[in-house]
Backbone as a printed PyTorch tensor [residue, N CA C, xyz], in Angstrom:
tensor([[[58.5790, 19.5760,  7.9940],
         [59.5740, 18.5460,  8.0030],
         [59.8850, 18.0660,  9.4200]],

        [[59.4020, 18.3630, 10.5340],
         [59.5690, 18.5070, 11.9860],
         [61.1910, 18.1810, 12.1000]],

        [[62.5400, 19.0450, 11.4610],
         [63.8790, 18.7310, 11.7320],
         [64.1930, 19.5610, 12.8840]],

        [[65.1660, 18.4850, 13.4120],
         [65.7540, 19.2970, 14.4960],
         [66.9620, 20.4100, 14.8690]],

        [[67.6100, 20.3300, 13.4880],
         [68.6260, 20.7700, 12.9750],
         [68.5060, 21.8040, 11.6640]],

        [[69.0290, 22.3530, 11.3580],
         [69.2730, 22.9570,  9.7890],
         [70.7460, 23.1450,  9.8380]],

        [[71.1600, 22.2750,  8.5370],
         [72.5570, 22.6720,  8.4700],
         [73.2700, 23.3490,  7.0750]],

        [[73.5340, 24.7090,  7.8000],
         [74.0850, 25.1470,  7.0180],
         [75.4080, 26.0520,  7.4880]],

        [[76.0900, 26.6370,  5.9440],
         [77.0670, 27.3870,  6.5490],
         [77.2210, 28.5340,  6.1910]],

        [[75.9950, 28.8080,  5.2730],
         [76.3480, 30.1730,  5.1670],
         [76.2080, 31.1530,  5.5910]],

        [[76.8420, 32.0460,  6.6040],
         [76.7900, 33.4620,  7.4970],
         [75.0920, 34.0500,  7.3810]],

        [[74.6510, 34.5180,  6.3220],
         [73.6920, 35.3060,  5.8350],
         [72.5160, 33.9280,  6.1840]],

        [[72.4660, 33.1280,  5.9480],
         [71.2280, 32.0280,  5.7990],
         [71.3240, 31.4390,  7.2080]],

        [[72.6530, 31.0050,  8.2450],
         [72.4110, 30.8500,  9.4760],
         [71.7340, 32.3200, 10.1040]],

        [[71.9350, 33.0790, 10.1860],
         [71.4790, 34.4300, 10.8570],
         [69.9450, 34.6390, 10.7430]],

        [[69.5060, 34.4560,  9.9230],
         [68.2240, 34.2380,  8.9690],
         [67.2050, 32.9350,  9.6760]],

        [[68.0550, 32.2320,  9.4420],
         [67.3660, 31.4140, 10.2520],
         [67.1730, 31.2810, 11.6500]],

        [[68.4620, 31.3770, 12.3780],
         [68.1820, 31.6350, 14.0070],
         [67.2750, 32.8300, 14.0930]],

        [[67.4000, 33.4810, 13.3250],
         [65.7360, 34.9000, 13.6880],
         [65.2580, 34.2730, 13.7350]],

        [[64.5080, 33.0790, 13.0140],
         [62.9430, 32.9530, 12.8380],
         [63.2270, 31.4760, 14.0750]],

        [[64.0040, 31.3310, 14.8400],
         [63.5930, 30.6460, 16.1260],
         [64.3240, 29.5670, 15.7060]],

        [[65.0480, 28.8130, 14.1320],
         [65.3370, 27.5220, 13.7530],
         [67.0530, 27.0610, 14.4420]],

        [[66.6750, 26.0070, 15.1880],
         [68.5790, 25.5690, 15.4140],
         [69.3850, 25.3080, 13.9840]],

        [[70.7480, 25.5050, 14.3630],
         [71.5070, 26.0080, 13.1520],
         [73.2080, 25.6710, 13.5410]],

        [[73.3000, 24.4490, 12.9370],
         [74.4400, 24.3120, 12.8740],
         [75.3730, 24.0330, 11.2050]],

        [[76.5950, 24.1330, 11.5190],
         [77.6020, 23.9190, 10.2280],
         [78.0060, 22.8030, 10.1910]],

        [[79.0170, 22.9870,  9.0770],
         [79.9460, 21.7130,  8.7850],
         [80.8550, 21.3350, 10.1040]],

        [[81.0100, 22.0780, 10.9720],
         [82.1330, 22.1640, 11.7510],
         [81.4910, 21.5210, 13.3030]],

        [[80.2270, 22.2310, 13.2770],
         [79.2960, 21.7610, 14.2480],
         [79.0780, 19.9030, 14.4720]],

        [[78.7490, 19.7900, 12.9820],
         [78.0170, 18.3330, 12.8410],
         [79.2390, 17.0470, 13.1610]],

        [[80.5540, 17.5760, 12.5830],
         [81.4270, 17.1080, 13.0500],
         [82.1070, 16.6700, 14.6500]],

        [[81.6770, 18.0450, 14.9060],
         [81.9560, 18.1300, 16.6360],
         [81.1440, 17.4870, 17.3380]],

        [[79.7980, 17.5210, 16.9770],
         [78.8760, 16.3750, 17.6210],
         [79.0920, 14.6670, 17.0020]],

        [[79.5630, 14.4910, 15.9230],
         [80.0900, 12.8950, 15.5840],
         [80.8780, 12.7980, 16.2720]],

        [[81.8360, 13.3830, 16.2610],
         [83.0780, 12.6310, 16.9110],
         [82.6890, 13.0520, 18.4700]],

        [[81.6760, 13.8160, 19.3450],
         [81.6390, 13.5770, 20.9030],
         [80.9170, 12.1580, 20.7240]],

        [[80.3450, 11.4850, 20.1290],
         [79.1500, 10.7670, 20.1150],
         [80.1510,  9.1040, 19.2110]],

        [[81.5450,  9.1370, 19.2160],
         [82.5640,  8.3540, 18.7200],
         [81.7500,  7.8740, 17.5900]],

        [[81.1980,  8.5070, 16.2300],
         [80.8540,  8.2400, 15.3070],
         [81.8420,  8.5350, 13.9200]],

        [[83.0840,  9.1690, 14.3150],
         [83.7070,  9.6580, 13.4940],
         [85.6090,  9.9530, 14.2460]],

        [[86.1190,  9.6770, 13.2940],
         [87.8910, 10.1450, 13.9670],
         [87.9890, 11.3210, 13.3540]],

        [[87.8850, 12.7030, 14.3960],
         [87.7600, 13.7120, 14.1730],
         [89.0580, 14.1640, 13.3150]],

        [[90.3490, 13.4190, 13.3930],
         [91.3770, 13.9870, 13.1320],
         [91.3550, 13.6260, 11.5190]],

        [[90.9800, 12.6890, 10.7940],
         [90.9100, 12.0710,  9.7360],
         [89.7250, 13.2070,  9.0750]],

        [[88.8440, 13.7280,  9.5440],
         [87.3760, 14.6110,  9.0640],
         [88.2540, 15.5980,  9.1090]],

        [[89.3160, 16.0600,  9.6870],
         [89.7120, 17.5180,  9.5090],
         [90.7940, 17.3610,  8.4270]],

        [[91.7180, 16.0910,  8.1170],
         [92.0720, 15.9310,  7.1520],
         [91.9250, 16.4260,  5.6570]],

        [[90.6680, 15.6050,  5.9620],
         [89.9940, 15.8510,  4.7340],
         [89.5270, 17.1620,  4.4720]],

        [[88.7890, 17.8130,  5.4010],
         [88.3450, 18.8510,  4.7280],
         [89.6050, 19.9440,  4.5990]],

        [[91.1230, 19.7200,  4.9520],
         [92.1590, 20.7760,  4.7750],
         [92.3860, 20.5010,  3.1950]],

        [[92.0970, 18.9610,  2.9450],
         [92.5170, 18.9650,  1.7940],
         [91.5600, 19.2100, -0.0080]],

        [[90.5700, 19.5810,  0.2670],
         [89.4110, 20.5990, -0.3820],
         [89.0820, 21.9430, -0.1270]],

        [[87.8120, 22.5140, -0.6310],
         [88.2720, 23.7570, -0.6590],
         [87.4200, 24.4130,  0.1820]],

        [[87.1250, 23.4220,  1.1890],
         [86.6740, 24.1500,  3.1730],
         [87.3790, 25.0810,  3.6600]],

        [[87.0000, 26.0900,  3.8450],
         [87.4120, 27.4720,  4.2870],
         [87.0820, 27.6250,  5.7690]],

        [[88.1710, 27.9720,  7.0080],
         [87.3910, 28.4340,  8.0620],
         [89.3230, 28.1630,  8.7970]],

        [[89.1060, 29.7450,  9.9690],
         [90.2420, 29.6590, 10.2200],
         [91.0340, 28.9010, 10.9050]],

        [[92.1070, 28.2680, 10.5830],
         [92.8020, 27.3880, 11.0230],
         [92.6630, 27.3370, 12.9110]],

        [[92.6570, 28.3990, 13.2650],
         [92.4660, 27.9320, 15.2160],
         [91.1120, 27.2420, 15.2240]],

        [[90.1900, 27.3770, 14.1320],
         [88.7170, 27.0720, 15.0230],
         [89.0220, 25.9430, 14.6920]],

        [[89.9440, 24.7340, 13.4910],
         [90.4570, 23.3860, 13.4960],
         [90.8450, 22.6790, 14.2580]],

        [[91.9160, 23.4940, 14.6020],
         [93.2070, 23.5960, 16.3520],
         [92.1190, 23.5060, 17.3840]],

        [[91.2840, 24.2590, 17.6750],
         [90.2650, 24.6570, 18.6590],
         [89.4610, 22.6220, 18.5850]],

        [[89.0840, 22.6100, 17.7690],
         [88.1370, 21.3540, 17.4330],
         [88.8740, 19.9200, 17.4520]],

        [[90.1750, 20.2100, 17.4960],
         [91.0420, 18.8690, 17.1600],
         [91.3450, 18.6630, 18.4760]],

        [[91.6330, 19.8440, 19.8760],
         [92.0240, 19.8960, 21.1570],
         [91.0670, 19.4620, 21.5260]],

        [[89.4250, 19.9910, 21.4110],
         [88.3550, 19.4940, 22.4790],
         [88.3660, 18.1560, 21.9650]],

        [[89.1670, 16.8060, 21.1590],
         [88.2740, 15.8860, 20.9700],
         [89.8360, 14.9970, 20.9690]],

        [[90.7980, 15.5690, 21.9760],
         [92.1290, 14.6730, 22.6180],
         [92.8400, 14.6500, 21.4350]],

        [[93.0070, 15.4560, 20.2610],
         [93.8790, 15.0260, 19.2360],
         [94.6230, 16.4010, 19.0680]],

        [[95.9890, 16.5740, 18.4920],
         [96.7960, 17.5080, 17.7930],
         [96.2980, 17.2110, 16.6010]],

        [[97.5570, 18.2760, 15.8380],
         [97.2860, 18.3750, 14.6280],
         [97.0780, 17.1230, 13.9690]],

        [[96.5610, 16.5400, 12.6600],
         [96.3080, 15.3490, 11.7850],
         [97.6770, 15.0390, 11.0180]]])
């Protein structure tokens, strides 16, 4: 597939894959690169995913909403 990416999030299948040499990012990742790249309003993407059933601890949100000039949504 010559990709440059694999995105996934699950613990066991990223790990798995960075063994065998593959880059490996998440939901959280792909986001962080849209919105450096002003493809996305990071604060509106974190919105959303608080309001489904995206799991991941609230600082690494906080953490992601600070590097990209925004507080909370």
């Amino acid at each position: 597939m010559h990709a440059d990416l694999l995105l996934v999030d699950d613990r066991d299948g990223a790990r798995i894959a960075r063994k065998r040499g593959l880059a490996v990012a998440g939901t959280l990742g792909i986001l962080d690169l849209a919105a450096s790249r002003g493809m996305i309003d990071i604060g509106t993407a974190v919105a959303r995913l608080k309001a489904i059933s995206f799991r991941c601890h609230p600082d690494i949100l906080e953490t992601l909403l600070t590097r990209h000039g925004r507080g909370q949504p």
